[in-house]
ZAKOL-788148 format. One record per residue: residue in three letters; y, x, z of N, C-alpha, C in turn; residue number from 1. Coordinates in Angstrom, 1 decimal, always signed. Each point is the difference from the previous one (the first is absolute). Example, Ala and Ser with C-alpha at 12.3 -4.5 7.8 and 13.67 -1.06 7.14 Angstrom:
<marses>
MARSE   resn       nv       nu       nw      cav      cau      caw       cv       cu       cw   resi
MARSE    ALA     -5.7    +13.2     +7.8     +1.2     -0.9     +0.0     +1.2     +0.9     +0.0      1
MARSE    SER     +1.1     -0.4     -0.7     +1.1     +0.9     +0.0     +1.1     -0.8     +0.8      2
</marses>
This chain:
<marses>
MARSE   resn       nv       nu       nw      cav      cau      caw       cv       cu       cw   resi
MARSE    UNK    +13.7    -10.2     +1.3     -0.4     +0.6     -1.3     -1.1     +0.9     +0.2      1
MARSE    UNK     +0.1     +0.5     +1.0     -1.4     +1.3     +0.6     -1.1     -0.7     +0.0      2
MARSE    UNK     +0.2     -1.5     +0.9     -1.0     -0.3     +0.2     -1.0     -0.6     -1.1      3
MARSE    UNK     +1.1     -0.7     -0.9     -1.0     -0.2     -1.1     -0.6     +1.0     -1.4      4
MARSE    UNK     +0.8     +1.1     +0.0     -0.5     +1.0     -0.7     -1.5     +0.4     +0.6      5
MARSE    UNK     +0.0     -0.2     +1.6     -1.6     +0.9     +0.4     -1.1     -1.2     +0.3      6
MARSE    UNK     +0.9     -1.3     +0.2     -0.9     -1.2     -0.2     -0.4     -0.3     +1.6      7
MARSE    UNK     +1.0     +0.2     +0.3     -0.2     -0.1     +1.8     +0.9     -1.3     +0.5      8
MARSE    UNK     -0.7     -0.7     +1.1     +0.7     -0.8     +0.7     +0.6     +0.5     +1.2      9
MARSE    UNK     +1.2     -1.1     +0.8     +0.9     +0.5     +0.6     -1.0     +0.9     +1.6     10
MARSE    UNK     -0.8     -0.8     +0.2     -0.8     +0.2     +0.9     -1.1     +1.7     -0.1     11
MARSE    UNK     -0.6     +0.4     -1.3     -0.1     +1.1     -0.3     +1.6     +1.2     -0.3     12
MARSE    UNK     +1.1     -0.4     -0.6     +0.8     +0.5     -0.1     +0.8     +0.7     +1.5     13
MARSE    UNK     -0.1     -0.9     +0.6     +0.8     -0.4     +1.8     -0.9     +1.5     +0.8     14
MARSE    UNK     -1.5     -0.1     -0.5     -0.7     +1.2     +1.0     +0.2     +1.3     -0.8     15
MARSE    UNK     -0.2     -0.2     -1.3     +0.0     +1.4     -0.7     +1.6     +0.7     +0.0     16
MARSE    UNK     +0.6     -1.3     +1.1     +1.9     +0.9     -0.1     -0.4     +0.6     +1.2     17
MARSE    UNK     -0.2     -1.2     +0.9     -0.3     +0.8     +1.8     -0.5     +1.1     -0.2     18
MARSE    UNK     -1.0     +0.4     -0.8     -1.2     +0.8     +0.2     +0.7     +1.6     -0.5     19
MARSE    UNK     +1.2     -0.4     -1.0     +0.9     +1.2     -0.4     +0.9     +0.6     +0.7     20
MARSE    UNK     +0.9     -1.2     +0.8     +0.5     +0.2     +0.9     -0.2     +0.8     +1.2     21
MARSE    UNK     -1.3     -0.2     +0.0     -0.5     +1.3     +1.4     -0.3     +1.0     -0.7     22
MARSE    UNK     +0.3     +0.3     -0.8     -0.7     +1.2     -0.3     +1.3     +1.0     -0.3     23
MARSE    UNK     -0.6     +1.3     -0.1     +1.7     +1.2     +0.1     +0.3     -0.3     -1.6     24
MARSE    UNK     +1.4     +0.3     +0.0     +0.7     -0.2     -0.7     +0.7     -0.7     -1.0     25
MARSE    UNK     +0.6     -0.4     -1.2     +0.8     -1.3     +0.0     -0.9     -1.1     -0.4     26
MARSE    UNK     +0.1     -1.5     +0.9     -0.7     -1.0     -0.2     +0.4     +0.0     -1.2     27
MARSE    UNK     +0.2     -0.5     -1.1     +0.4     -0.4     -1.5     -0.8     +1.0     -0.6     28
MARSE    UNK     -0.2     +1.3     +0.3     -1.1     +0.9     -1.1     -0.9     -0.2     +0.5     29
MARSE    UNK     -0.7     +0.0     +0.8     -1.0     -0.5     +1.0     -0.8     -1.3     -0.5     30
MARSE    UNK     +1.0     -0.9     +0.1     -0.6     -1.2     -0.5     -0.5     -0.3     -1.4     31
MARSE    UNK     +0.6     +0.8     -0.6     -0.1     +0.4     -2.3     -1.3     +0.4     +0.2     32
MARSE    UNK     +0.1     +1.2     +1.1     -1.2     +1.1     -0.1     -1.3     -0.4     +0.0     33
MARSE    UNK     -0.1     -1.6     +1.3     -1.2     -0.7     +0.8     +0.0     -0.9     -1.1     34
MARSE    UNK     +0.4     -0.5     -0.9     -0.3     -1.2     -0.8     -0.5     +0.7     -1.5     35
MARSE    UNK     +0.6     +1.4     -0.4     -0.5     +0.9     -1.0     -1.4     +0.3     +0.8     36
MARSE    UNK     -0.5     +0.1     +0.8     -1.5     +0.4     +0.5     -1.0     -0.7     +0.0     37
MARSE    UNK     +0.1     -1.6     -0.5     -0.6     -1.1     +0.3     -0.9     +0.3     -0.9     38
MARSE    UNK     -1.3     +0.1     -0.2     -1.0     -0.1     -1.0     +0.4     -1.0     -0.8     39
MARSE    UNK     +0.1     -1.3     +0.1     +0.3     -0.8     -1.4     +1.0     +0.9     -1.0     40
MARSE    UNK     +1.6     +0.2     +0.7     +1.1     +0.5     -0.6     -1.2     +1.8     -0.4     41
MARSE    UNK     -0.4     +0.6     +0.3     -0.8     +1.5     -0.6     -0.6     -0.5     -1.2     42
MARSE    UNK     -1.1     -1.1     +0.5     -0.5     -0.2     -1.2     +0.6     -0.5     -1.7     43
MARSE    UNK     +1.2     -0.6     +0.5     +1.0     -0.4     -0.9     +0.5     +1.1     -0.9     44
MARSE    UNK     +0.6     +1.1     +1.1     +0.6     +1.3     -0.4     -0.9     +0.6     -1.1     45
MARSE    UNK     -1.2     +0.0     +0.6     -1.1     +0.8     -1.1     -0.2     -0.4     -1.3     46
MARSE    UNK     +0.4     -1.6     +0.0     -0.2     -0.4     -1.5     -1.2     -0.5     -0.1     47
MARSE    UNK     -0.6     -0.3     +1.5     -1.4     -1.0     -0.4     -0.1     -1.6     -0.1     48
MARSE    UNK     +1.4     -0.2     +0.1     +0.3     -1.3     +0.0     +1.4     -0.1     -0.4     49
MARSE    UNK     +0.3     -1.3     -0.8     +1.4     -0.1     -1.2     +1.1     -0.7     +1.2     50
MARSE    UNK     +0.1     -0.2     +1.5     +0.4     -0.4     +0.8     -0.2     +0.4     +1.3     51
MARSE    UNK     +0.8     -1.0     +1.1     -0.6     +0.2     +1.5     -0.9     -0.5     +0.0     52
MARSE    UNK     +0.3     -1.6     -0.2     -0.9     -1.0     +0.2     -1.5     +0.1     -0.2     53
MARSE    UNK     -0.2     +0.4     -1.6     -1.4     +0.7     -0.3     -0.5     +0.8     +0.3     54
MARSE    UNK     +0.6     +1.4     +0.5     -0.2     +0.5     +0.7     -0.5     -0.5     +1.9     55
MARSE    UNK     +0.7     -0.6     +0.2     -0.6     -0.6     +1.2     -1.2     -0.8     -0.2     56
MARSE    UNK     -0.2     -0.8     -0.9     -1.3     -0.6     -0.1     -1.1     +1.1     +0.0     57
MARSE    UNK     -0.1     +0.9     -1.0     -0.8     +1.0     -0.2     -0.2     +0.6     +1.4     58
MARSE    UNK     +0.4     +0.6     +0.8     +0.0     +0.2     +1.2     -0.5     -0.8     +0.9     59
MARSE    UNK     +0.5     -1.3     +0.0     -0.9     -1.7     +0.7     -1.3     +0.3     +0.3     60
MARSE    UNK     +0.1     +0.1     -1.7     -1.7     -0.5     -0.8     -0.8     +1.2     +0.2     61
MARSE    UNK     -0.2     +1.3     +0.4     -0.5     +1.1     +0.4     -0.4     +0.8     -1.3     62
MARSE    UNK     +0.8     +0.3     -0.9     +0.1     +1.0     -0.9     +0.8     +1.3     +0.1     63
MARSE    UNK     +0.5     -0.1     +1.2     +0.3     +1.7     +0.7     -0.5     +0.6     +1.2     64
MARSE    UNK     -0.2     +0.9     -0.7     -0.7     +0.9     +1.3     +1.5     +0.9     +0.1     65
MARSE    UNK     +0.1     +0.4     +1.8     +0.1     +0.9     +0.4     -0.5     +0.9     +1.1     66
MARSE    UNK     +0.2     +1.9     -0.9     -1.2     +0.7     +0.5     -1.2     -0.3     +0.1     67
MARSE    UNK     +0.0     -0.8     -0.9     -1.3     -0.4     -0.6     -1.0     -1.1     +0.8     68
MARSE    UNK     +1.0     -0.5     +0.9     -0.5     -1.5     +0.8     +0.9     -1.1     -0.5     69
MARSE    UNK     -0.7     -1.2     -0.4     +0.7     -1.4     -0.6     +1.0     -0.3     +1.4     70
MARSE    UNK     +1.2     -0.1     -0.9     +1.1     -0.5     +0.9     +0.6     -1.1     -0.6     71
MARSE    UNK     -0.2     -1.4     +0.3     +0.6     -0.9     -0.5     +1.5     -0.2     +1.1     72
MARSE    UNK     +0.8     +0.3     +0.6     +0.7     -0.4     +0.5     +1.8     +0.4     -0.5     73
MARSE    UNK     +0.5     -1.0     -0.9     +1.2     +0.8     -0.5     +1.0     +0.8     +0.6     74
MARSE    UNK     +0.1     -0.5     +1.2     +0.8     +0.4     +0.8     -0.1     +1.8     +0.5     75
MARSE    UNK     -1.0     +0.2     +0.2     -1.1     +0.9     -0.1     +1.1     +1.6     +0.0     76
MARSE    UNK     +0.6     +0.9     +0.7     +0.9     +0.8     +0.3     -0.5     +1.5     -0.8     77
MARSE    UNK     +0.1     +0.4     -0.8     -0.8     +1.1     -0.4     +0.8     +1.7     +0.3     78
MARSE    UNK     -0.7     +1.0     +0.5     +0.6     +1.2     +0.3     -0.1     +0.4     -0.8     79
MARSE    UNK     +0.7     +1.4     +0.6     -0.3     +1.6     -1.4     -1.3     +0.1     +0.0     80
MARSE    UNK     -0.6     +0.3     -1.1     -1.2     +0.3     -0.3     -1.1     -0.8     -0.4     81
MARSE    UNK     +0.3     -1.4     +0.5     -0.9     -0.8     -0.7     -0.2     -0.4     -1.5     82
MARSE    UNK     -1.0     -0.6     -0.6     -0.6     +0.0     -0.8     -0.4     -1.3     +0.1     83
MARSE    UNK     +0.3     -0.7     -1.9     +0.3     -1.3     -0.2     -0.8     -0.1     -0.9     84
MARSE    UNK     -1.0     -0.4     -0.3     -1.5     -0.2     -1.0     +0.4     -1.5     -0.4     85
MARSE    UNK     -0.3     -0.5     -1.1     -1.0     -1.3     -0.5     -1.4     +0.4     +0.2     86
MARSE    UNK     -0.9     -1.2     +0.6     -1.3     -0.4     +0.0     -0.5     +0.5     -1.5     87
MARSE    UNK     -1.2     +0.7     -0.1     -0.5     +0.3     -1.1     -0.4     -1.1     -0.9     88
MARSE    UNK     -0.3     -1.3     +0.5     -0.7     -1.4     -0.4     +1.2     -0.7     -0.7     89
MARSE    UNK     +1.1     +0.3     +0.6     +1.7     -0.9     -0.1     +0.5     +1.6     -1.4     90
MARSE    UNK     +0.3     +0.9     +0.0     +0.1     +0.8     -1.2     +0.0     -0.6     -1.0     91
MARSE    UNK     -0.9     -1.0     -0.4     +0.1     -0.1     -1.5     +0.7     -1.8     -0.1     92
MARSE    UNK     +0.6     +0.1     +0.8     +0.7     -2.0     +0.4     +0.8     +0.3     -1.3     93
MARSE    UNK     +0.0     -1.5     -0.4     +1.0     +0.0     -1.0     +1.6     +0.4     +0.2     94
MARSE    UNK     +0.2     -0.6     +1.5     +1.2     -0.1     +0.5     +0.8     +1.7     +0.3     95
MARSE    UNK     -1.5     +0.7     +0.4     +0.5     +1.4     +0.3     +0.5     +0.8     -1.1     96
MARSE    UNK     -0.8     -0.2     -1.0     -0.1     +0.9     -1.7     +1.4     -0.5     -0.4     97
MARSE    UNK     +0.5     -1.5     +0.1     +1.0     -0.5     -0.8     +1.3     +0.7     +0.7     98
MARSE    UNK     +0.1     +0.3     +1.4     +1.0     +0.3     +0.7     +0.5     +1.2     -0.5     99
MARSE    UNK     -1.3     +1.1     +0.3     +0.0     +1.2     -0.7     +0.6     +0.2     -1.4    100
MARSE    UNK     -0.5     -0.7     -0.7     +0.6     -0.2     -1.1     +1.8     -0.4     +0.0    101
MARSE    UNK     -0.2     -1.0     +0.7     +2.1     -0.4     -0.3     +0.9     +1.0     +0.8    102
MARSE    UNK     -0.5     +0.7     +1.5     +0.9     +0.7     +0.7     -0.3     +1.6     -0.4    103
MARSE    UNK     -0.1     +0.6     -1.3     -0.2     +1.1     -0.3     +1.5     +0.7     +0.1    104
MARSE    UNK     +0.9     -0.8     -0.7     +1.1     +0.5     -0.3     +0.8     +0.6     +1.4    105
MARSE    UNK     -0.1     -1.3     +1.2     +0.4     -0.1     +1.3     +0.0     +1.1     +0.7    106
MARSE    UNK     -0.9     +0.9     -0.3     +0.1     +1.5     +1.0     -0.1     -0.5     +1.9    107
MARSE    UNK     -1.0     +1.1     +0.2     -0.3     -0.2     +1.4     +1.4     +0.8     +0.6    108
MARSE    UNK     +0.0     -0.3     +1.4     +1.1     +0.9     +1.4     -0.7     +1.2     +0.0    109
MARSE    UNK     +0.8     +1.2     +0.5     +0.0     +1.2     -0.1     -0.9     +0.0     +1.1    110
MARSE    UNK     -0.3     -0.9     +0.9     -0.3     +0.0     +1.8     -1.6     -0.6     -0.4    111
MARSE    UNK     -0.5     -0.4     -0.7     -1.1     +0.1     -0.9     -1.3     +0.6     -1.0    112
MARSE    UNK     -1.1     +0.4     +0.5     -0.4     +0.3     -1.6     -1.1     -0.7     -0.3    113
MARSE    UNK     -0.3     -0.1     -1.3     -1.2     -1.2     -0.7     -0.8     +0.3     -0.7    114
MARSE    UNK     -1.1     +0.5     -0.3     -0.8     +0.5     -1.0     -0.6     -1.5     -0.8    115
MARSE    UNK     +0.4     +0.1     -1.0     -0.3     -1.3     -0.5     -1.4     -0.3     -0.8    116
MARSE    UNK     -0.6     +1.5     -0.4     -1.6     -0.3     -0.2     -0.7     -0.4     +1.1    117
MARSE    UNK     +0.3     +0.5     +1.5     -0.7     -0.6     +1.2     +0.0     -1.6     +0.1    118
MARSE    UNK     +1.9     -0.2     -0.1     +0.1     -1.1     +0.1     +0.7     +0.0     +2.1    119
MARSE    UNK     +0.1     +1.6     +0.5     +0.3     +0.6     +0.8     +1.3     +0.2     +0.7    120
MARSE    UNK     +0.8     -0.4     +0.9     +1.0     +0.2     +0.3     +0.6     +0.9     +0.8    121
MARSE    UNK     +0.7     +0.8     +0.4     -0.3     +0.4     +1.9     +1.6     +0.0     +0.3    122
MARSE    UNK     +0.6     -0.1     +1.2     +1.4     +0.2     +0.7     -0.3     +1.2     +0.0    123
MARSE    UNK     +1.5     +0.6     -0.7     -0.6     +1.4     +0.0     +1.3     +0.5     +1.3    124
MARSE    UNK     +1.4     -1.0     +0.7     +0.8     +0.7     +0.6     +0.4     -2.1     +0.5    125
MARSE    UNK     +0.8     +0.1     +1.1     +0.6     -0.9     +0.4     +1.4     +0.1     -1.3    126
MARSE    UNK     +0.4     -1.5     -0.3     +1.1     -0.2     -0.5     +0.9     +0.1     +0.6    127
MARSE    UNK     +1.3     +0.9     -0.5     +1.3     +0.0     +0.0     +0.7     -1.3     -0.6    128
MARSE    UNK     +1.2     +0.5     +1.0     +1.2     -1.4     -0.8     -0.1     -0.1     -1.2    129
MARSE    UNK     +0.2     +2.0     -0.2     +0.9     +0.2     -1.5     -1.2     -0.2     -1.1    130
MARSE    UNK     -1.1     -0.5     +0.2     -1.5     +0.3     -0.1     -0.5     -1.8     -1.1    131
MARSE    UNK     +0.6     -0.7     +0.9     +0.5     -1.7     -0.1     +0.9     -0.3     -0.9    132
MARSE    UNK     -0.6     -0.4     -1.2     +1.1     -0.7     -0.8     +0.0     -1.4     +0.4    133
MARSE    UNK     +0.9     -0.5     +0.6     +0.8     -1.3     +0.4     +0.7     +0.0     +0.5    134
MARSE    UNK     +0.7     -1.4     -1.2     +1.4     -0.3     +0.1     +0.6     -0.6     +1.4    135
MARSE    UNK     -0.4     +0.2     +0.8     +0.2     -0.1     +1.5     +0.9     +0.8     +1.2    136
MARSE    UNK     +1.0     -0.9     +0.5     +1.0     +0.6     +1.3     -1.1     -0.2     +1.0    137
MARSE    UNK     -0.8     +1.2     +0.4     -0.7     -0.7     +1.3     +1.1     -0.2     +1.3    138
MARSE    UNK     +1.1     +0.5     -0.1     +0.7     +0.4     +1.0     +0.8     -1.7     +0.1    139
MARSE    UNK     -0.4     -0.6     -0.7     +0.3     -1.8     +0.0     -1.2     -0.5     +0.9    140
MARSE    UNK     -1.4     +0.4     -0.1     -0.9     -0.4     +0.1     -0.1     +0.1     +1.5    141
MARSE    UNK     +0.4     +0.8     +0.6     -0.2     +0.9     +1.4     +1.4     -1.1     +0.8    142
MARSE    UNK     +0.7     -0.1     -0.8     +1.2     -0.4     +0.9     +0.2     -1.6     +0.1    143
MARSE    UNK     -1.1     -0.7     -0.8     -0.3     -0.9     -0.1     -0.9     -0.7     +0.9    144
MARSE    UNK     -1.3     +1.1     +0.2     -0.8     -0.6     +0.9     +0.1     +1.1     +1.3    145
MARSE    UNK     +0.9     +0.4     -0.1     +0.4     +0.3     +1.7     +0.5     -0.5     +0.9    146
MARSE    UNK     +0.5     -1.4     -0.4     +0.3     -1.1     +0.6     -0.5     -0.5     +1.3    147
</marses>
């Protein structure tokens, strides 16, 4: 179910567990935390895109800067402090304006902030569990592929 909410195959899913796994403290928030960091899934969160999927195209296709260098790569791990631009050229996309428009109501994560005249995003804190709205037992997910 995780994996298709973030649009990941088993083979991306499989490293982004390992990669939680080593790290301190519980694999299962860990793993929420590494897949909430993914630039595609950020740029989703911001409301610059009505999906993952579109979201990941946009990203593909080089309409996000981060820190103000084009990052096309979804997978793309973002920290505290960085800063999630649209391309000044890509700003006026149809696709961008219309998103804006439908995910108004949707409200950004607290772990977030957006200036939306910029068109500007930044991580303002690493995500919390309690931070993550999803309907998810990671503690299934951990005991599953601990195997």
């Amino acid at each position: 179910k995780v994996k298709r909410m973030y649009g990941l195959l088993e083979k991306q899913f499989r490293s982004t567990f390992d990669r939680a796994s080593r790290m301190r403290g519980m694999a299962g928030e860990n793993l929420l935390m590494l897949l909430e960091r993914r630039l595609d899934n950020v740029v989703y969160r911001l409301g610059l895109a009505t999906s993952r999927p579109q979201a990941r195209q946009l990203v593909r296709h080089g309409h996000v800067r981060v820190n103000g260098k084009r990052a096309d790569i979804p997978s793309y791990s973002l920290k505290a402090g960085d800063a999630v631009s649209v391309r000044e050229r890509s700003a006026q996309k149809a696709s961008i304006v219309y998103a804006m428009e439908e995910v108004k109501g949707r409200g950004i994560p607290d772990w977030l902030e957006f200036d939306q005249a910029a068109l500007t995003g930044r991580v303002a804190s690493l995500p919390t569990r309690e931070q993550i709205n999803l309907p998810v037992q990671e503690q299934l997910i951990v005991e599953l592929y601990s195997k």
